[in-house]
C-alpha positions in Angstrom: 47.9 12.5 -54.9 48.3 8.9 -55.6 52.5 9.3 -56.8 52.7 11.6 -53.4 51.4 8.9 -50.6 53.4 6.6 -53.1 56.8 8.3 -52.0 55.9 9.0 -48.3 55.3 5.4 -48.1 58.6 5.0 -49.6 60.7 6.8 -48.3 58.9 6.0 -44.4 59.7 2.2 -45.7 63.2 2.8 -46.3 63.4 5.0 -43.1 62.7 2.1 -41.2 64.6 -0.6 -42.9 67.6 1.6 -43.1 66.9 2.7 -38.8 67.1 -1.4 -38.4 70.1 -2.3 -40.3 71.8 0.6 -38.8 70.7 -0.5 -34.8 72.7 -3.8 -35.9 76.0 -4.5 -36.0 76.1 -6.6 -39.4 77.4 -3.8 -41.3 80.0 -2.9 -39.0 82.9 -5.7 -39.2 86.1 -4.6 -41.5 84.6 -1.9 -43.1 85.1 1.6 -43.0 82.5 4.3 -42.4 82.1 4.8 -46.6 82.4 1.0 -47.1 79.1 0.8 -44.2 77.1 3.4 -45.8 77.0 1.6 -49.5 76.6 -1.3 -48.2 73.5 0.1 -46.1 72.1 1.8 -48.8 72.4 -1.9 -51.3 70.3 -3.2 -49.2 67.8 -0.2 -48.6 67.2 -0.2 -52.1 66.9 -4.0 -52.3 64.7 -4.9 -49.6 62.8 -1.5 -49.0 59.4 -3.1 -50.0 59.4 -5.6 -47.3 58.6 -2.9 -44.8 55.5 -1.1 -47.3 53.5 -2.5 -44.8 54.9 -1.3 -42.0 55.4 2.1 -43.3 51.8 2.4 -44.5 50.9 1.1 -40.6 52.8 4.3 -38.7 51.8 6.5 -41.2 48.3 5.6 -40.4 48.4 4.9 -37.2 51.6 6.7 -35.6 51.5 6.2 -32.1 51.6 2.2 -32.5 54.8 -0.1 -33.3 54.5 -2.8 -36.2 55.8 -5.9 -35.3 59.4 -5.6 -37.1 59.5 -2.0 -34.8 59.3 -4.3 -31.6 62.2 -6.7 -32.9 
């Protein structure tokens, strides 16, 4: 049970970094769709943990935002 609430917390944390990054328009300037999407990923896989929190928050609460939700 414990390796299963591990990957839905995961994969909810890179959800959300990955729904941010793609809302911005960093990854965007002279690149090309394929060039965007590696680039997203890089840093989905890099900086995924920094949203454990937040993932564990909607998953057990899911009707309220975390604070990086509201930025």
């Amino acid at each position: 049970m414990t390796g299963a609430s591990n990957n839905l917390i995961e994969s909810t944390a890179r959800a959300l970094l990955r729904e941010r990054i793609e809302a911005t328009p960093w990854f965007r300037i002279r690149m090309s769709q394929k060039q965007r999407q590696v680039a997203i990923e890089q840093e989905v896989d890099a900086y995924w943990h920094l949203f454990v929190a937040d993932a564990t928050e909607r998953l057990l609460r899911p009707g309220k935002a975390s604070a990086h939700a509201k930025h």
